[in-house]
DSSP file (Angstrom, degrees, kcal/mol; ACC not computed):
  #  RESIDUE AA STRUCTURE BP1 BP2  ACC     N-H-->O    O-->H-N    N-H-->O    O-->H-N    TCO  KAPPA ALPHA  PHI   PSI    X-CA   Y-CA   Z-CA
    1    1 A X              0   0    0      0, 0.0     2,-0.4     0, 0.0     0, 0.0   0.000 360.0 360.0 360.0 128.7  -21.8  -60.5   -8.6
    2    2 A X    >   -     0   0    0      1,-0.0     3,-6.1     0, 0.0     4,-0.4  -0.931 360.0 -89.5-132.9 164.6  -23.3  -61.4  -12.1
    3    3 A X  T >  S+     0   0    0     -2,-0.4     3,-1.3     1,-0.3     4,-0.5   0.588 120.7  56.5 -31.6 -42.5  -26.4  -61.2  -13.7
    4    4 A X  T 3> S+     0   0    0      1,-0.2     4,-1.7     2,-0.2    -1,-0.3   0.834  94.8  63.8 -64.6 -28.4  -27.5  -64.4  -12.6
    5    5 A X  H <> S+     0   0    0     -3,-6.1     4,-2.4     1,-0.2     5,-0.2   0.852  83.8  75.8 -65.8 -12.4  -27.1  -63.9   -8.9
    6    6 A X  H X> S+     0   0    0     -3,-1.3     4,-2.1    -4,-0.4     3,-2.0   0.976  96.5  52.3 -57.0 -53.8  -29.8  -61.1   -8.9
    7    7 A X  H 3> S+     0   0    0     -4,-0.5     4,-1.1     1,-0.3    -1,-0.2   0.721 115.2  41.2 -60.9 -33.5  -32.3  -64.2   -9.1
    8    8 A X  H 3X S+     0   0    0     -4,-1.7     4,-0.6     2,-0.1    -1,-0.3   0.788 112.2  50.1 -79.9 -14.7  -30.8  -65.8   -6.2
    9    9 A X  H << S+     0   0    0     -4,-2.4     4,-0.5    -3,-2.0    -2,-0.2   0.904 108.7  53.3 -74.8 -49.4  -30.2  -62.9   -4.1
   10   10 A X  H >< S+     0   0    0     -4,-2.1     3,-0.8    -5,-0.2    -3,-0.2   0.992 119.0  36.5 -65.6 -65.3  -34.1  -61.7   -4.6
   11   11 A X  H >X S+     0   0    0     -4,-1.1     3,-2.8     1,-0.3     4,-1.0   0.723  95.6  85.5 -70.1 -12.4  -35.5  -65.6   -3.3
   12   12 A X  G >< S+     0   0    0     -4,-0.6     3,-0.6     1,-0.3    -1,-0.3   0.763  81.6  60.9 -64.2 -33.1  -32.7  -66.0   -0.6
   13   13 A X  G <4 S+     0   0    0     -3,-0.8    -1,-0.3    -4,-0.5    -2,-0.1   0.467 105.7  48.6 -58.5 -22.3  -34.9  -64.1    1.7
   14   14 A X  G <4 S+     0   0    0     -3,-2.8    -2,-0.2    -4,-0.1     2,-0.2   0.652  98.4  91.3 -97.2 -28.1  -37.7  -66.9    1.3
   15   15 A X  S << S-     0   0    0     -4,-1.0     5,-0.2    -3,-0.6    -3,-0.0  -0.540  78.2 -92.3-119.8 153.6  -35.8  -69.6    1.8
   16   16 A X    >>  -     0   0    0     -2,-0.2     3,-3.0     3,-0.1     4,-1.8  -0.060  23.7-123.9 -73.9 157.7  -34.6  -71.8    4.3
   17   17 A X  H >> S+     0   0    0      1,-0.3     3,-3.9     2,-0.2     4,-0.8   0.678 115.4  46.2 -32.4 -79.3  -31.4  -71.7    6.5
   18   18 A X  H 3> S+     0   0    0      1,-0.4     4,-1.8     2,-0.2    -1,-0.3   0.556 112.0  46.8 -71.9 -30.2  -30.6  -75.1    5.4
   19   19 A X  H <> S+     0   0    0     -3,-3.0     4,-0.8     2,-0.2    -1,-0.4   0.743 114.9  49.0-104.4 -13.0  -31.2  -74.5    1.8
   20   20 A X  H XX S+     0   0    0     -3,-3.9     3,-1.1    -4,-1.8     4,-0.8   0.952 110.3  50.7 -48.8 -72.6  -29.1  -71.1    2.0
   21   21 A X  H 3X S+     0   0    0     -4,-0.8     4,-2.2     1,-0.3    -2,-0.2   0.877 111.8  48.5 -64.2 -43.8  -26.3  -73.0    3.8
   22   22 A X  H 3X S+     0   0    0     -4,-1.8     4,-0.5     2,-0.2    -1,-0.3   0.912 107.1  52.7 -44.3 -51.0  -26.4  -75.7    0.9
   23   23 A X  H XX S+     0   0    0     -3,-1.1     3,-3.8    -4,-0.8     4,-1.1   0.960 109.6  56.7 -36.2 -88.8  -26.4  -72.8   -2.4
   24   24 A X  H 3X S+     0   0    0     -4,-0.8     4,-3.7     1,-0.3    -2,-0.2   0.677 110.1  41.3 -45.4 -34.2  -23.1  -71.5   -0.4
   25   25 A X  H 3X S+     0   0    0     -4,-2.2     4,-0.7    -5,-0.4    -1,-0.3   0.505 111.4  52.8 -91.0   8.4  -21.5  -74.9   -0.6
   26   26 A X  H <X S+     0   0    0     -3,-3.8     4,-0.6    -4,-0.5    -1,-0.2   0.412 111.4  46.3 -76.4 -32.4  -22.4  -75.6   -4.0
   27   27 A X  H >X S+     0   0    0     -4,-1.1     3,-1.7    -3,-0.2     4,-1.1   0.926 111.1  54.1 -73.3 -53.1  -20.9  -72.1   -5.0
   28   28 A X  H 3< S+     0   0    0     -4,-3.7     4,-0.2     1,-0.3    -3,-0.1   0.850 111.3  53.1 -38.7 -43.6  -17.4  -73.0   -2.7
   29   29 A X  H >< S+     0   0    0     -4,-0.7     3,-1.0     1,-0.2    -1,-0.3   0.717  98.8  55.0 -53.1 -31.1  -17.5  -76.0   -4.8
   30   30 A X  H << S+     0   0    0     -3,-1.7    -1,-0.2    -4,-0.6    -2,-0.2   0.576 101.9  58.6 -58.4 -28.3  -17.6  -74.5   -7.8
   31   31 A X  T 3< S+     0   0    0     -4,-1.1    -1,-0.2    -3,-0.1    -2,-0.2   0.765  79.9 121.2 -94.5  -6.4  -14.7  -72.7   -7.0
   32   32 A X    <   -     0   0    0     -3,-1.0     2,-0.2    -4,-0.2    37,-0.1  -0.032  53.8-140.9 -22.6 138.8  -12.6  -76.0   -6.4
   33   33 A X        -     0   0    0     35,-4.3     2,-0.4    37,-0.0    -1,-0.1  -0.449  14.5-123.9-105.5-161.4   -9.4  -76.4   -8.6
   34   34 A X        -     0   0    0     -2,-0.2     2,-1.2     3,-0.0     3,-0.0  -0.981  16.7-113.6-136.5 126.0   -8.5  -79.6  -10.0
   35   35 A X        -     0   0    0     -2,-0.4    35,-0.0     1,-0.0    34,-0.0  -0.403  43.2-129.5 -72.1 108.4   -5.1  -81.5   -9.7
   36   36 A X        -     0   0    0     -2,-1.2     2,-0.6     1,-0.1    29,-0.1   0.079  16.6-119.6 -50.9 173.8   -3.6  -81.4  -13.5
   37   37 A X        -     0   0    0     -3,-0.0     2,-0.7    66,-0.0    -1,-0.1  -0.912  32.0-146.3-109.0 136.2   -2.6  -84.5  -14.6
   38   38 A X        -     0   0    0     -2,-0.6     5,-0.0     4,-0.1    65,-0.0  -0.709   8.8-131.7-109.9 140.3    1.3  -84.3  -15.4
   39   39 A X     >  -     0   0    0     -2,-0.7     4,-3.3     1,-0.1     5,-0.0  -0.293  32.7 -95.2 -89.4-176.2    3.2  -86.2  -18.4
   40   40 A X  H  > S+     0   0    0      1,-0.2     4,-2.8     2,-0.2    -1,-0.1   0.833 123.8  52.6 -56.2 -44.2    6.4  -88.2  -18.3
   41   41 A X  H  > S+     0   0    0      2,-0.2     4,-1.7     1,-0.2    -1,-0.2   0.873 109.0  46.2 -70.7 -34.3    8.2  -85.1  -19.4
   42   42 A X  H  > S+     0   0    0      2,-0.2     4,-2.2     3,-0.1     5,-0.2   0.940 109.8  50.6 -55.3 -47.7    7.0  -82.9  -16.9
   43   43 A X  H >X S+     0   0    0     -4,-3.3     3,-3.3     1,-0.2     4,-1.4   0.963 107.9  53.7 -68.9 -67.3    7.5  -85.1  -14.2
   44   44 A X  H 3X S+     0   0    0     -4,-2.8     4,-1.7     1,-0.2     5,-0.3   0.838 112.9  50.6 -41.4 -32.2   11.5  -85.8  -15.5
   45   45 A X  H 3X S+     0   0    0     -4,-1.7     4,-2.3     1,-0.2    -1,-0.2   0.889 106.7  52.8 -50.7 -40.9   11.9  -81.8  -15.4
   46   46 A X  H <X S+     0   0    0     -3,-3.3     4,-1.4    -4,-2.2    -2,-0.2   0.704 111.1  39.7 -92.6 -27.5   10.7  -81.9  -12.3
   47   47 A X  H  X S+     0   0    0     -4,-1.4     4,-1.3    -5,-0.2     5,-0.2   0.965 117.2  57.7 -67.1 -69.4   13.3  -84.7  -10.7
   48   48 A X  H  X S+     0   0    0     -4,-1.7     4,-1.9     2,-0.2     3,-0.4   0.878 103.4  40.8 -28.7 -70.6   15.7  -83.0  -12.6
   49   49 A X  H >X S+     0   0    0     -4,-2.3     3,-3.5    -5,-0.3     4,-2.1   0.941 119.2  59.2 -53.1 -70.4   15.4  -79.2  -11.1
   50   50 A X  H 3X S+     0   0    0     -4,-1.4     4,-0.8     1,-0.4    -2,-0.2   0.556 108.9  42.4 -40.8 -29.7   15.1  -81.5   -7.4
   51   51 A X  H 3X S+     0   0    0     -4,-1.3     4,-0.7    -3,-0.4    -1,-0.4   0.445 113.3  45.1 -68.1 -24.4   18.1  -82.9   -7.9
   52   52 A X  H <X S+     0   0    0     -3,-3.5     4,-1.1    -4,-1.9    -2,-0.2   0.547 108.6  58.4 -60.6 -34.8   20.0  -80.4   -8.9
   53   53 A X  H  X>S+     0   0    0     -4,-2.1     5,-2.3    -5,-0.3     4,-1.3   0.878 111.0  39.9 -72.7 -35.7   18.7  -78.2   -6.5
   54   54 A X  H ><5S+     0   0    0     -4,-0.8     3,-1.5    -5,-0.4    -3,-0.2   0.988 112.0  54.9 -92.4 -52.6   19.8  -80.4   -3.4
   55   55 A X  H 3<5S+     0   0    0     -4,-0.7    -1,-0.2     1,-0.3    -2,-0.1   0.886 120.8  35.2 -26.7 -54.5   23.2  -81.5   -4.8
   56   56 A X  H 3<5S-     0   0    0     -4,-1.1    -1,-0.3    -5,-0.1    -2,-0.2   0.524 107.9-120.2 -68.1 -21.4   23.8  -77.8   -5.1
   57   57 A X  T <<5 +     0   0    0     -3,-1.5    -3,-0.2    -4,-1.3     2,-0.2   0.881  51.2 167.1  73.3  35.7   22.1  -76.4   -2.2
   58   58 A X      < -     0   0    0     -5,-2.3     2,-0.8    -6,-0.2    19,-0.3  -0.430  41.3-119.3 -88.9 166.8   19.5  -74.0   -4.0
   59   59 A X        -     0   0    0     -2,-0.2    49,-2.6    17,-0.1     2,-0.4  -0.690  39.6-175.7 -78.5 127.0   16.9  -72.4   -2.9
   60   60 A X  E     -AB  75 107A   0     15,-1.8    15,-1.2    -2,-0.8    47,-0.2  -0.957  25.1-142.6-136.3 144.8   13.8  -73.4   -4.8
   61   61 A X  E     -AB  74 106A   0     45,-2.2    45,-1.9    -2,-0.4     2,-0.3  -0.617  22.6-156.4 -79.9 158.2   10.1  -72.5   -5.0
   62   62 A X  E     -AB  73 105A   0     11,-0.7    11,-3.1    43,-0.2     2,-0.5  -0.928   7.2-156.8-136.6 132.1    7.6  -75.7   -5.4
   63   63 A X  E     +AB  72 104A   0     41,-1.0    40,-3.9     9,-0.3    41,-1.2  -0.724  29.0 162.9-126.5  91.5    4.5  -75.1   -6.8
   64   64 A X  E     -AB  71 102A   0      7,-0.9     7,-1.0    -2,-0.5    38,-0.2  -0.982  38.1-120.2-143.4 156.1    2.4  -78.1   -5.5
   65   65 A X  E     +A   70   0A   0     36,-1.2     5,-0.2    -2,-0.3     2,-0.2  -0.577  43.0 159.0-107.3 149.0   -1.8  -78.7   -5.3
   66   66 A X  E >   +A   69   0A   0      3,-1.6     3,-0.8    -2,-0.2    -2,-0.0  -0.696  58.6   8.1-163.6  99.5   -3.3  -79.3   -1.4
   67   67 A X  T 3  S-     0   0    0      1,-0.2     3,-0.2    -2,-0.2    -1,-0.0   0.923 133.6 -50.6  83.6  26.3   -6.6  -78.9    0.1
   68   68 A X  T 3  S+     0   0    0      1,-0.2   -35,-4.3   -36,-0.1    -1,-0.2   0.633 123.3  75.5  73.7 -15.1   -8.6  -78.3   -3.3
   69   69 A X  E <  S-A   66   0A   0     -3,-0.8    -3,-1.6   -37,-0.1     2,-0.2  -0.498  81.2 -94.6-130.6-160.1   -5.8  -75.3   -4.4
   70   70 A X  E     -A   65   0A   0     -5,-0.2    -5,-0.2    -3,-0.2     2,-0.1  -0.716  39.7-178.8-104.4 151.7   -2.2  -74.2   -5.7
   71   71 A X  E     -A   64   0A   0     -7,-1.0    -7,-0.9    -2,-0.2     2,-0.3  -0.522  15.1-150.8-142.7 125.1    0.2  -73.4   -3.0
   72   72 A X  E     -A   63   0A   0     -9,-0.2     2,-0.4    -2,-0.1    -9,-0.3  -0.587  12.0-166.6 -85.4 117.4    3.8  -72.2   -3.5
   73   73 A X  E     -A   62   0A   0    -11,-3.1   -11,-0.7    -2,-0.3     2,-0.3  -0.920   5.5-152.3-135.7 132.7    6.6  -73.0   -0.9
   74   74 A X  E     +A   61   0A   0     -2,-0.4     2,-0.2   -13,-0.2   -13,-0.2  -0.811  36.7  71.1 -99.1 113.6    9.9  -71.5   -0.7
   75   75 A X  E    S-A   60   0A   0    -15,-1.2   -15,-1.8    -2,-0.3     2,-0.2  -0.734  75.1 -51.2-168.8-152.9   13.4  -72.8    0.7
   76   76 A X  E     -C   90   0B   0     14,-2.1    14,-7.9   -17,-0.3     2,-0.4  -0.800  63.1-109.4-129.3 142.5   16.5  -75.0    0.6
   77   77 A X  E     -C   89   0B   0    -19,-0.3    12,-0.3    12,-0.3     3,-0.1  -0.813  32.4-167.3 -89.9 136.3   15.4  -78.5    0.1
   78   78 A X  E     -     0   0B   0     10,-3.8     2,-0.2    -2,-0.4    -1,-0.2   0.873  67.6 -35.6-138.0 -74.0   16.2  -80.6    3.9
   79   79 A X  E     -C   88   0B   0      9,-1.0     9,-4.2     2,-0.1     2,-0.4  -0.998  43.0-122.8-168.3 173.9   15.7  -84.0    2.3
   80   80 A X  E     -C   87   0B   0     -2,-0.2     2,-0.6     7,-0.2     7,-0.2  -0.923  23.3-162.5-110.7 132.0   13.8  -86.5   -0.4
   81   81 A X  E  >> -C   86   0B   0      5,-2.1     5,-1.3    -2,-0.4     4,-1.0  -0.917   8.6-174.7-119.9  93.8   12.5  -89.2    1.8
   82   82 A X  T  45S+     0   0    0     -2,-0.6    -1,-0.1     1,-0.3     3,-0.1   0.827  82.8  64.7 -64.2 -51.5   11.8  -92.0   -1.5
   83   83 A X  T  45S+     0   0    0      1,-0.3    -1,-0.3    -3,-0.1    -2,-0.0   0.863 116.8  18.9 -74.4 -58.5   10.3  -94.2    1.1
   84   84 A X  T  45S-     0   0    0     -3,-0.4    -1,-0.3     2,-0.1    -2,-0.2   0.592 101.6-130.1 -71.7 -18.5    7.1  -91.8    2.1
   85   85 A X  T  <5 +     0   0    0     -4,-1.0    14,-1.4     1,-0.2     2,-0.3   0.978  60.9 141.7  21.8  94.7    7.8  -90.1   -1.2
   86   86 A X  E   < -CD  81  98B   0     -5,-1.3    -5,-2.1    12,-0.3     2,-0.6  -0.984  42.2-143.2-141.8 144.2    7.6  -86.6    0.7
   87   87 A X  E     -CD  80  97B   0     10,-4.4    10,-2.1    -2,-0.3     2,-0.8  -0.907   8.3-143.5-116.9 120.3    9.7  -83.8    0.2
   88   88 A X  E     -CD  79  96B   0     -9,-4.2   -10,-3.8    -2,-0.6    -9,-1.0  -0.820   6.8-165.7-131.3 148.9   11.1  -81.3    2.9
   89   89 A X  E     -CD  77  95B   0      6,-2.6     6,-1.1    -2,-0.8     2,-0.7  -0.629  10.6-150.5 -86.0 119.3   11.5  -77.8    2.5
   90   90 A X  E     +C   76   0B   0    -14,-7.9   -14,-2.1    -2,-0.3     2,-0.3  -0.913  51.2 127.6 -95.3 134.2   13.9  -75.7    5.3
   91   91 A X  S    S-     0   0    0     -2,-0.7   -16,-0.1   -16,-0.2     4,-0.1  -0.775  82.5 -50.2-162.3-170.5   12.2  -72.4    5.2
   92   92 A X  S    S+     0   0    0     -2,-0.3     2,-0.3   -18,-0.2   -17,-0.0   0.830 134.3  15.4 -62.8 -44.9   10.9  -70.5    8.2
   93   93 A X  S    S-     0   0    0     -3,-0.0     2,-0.8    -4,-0.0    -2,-0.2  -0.767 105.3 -90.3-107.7-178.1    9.2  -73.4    9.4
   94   94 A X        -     0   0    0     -2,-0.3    -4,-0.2    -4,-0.2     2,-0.1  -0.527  45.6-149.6 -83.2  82.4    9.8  -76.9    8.2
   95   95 A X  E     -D   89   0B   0     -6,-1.1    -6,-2.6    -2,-0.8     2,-0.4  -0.463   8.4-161.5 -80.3 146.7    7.5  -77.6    5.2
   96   96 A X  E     +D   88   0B   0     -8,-0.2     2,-0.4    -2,-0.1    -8,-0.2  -0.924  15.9 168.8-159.5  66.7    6.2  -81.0    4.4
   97   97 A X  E     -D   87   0B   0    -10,-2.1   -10,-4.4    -2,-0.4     2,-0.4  -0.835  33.8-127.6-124.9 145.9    4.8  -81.6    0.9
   98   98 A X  E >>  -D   86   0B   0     -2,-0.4     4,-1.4   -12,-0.2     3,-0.5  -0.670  18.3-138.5 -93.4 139.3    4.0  -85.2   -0.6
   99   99 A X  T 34 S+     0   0    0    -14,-1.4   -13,-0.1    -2,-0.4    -1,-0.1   0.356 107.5  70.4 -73.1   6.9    5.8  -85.5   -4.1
  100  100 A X  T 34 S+     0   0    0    -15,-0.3    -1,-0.3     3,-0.0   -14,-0.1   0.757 103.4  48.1-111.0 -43.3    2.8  -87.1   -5.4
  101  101 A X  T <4 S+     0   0    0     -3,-0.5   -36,-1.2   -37,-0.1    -2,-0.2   0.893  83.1 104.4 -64.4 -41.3    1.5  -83.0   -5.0
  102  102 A X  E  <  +B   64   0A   0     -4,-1.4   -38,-0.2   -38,-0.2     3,-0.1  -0.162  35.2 164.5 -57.8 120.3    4.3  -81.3   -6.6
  103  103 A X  E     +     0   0A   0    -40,-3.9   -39,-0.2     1,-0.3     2,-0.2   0.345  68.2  22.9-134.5  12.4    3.5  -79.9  -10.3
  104  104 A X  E     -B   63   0A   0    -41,-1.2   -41,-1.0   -58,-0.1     2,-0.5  -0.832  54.5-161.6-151.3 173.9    6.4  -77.6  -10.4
  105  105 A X  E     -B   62   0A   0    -43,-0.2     2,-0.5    -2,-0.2   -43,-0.2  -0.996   9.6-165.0-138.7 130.3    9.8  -76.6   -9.3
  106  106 A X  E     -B   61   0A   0    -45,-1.9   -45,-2.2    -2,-0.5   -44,-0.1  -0.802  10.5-143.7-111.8 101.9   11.3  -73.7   -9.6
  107  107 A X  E      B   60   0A   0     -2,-0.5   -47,-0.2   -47,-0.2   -58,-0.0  -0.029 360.0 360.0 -48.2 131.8   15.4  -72.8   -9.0
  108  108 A X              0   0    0    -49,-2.6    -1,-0.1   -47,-0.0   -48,-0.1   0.512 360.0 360.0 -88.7 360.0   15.9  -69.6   -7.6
């Protein structure tokens, strides 16, 4: 809570459902990330580690944006499908991430 919220907290009592339930989705938004934009070199790091990792069999985390946030998912890579450009992950269940999402990889 910061300073400014006292002044919404004190009129929120006045005001209508609808104009409550609007504030809250104007704060959720606020808390939206943003997909970085990644350069040429990133992205060749990022082929690189994938490729190395499935030639090799490693395990690797990938670090990919979904749904407005970061999310990390951890395995052995199943396969690079070029054609959907989708990546899958064997991990406790079978994870399913679009390569378009992915903004890093990391070997274990």
């Amino acid at each position: 809570m910061s300073a400014n919220d006292r002044g919404t907290i004190k009129w929120v009592s006045l005001m209508l459902p609808e104009h409550v339930q609007m504030l809250n989705e104007m704060w959720e938004e606020d808390e939206y990330k943003e997909k970085p934009i990644l350069d040429e070199q990133k992205i060749m790091e990022i082929d690189a580690s994938l490729q190395c990792a499935i030639h090799n069999d490693l395990t690797v985390a990938i670090k990919f944006f979904e749904n407005r946030s970061y999310h990390t998912a951890k395995g052995k890579i199943l396969k690079i499908d070029s054609l959907n450009k989708t990546l899958q992950l064997r991990n406790q269940e079978e994870t399913k991430v679009s390569l378009y999402n992915v903004i890093d990889v990391f070997i274990d």
